[in-house]
TITI-931190 format. One record per residue (C-alpha): x, y, z; residue number from 1; residue in three letters. Coordinates in Angstrom, 1 decimal, always signed. Example, Ala and Ser with C-alpha at 12.3 -4.5 7.8 and 13.67 -1.06 7.14 Angstrom:
[[+12.3, -4.5, +7.8], 1, "ALA"]
[[+13.7, -1.1, +7.1], 2, "SER"]
! end
This chain:
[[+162.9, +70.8, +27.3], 1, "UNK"]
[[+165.2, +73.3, +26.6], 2, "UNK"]
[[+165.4, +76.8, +26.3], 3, "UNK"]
[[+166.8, +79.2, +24.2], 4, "UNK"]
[[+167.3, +83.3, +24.7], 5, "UNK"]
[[+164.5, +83.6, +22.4], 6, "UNK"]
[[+162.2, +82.0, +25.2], 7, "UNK"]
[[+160.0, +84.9, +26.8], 8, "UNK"]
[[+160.0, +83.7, +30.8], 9, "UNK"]
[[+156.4, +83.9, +32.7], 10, "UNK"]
[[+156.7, +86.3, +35.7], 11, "UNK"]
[[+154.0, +87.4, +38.2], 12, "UNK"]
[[+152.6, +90.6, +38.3], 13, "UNK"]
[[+151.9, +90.9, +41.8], 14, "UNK"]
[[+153.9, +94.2, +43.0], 15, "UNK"]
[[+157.0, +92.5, +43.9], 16, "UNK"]
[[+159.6, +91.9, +41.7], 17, "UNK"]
[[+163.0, +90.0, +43.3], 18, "UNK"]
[[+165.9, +91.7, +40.7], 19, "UNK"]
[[+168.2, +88.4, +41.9], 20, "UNK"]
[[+166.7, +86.5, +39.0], 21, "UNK"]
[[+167.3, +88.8, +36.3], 22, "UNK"]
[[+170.7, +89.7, +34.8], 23, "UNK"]
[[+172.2, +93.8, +36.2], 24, "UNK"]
[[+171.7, +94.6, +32.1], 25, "UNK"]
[[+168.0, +93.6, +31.8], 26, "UNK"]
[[+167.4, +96.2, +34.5], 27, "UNK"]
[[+166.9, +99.5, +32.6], 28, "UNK"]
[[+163.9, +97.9, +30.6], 29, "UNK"]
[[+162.8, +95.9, +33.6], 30, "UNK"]
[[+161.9, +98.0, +35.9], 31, "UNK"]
[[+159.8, +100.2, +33.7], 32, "UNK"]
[[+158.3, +97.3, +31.9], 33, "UNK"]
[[+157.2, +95.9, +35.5], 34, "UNK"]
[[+155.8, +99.6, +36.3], 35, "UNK"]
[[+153.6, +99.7, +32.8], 36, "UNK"]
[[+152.2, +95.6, +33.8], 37, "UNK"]
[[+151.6, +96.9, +37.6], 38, "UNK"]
[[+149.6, +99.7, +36.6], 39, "UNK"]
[[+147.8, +97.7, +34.2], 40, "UNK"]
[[+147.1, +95.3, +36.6], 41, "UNK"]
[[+145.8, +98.8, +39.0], 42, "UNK"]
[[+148.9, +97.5, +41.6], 43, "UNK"]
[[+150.1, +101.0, +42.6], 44, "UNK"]
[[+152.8, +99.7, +45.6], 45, "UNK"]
[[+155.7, +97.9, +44.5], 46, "UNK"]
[[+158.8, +96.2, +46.4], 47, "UNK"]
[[+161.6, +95.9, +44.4], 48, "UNK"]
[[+164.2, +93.7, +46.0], 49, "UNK"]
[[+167.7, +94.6, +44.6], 50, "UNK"]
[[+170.1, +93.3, +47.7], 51, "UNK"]
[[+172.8, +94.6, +49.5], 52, "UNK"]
[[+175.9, +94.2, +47.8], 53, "UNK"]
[[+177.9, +97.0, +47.1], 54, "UNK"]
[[+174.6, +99.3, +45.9], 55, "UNK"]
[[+175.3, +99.3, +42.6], 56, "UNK"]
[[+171.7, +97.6, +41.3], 57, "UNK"]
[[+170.1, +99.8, +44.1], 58, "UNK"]
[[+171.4, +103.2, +42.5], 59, "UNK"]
[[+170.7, +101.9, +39.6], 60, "UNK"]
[[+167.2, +101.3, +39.9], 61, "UNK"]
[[+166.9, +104.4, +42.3], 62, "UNK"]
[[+167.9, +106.1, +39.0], 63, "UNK"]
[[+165.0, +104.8, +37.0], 64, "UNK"]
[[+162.7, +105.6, +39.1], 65, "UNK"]
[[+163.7, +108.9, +39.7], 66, "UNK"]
[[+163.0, +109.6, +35.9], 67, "UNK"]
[[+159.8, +107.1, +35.8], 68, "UNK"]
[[+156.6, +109.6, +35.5], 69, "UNK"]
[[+154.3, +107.1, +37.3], 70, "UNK"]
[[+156.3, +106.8, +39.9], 71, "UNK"]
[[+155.0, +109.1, +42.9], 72, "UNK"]
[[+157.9, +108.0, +45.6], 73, "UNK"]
[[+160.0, +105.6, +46.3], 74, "UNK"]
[[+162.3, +105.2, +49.6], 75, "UNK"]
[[+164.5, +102.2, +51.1], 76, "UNK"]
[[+162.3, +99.4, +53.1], 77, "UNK"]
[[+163.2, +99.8, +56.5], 78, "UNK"]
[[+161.5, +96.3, +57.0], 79, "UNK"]
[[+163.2, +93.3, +57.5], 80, "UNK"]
[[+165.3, +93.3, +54.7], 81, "UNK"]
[[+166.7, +96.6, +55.6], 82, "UNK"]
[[+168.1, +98.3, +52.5], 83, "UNK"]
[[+167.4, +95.1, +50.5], 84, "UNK"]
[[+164.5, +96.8, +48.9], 85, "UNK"]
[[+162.7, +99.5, +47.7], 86, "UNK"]
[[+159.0, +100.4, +48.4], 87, "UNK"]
[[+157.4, +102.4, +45.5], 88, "UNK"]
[[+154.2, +104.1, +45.2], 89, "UNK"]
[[+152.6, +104.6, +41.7], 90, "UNK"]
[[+150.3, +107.5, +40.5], 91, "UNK"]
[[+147.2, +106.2, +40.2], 92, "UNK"]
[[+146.3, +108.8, +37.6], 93, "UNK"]
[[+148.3, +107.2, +34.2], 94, "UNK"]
[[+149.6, +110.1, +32.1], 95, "UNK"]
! end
């Protein structure tokens, strides 16, 4: 079967979203898209798993969720992936 860039692709809703199988542009409507289907889904604490690398992605979506109004905090995981990830905690009041 193939697929074309017209092809919307299925992705869980379960308060972890792995940015390694997006593309760096998608990013800035990603991540807020993902918050709106969390909060719909009443998940208020996300992992976003962006990688190492050179912290690029990580600023990046450290600088949407600065700006994101449902977004209550968000710091580095200090878990096993180190600075891999992000945990966030939503508001669970929605604006």
């Amino acid at each position: 079967m193939e697929k074309n860039d017209n092809d919307a692709i299925e992705y869980p809703i379960d308060g972890i979203l792995d940015l390694h199988n997006f593309s760096p542009k998608d990013v800035k409507d990603l991540v807020p898209d993902y918050i709106e289907a969390c909060l719909e889904k009443e998940i208020y604490q996300l992992r976003i798993i962006h990688g190492k690398g050179t912290g690029a992605l990580r600023s990046t979506v450290h600088s949407i969720l600065a700006k994101n109004r449902h977004v209550e905090t968000y710091r580095l995981d200090s878990g096993s992936s180190s600075w891999g990830a992000t945990l966030v905690n939503l508001k669970h009041e929605r604006a």
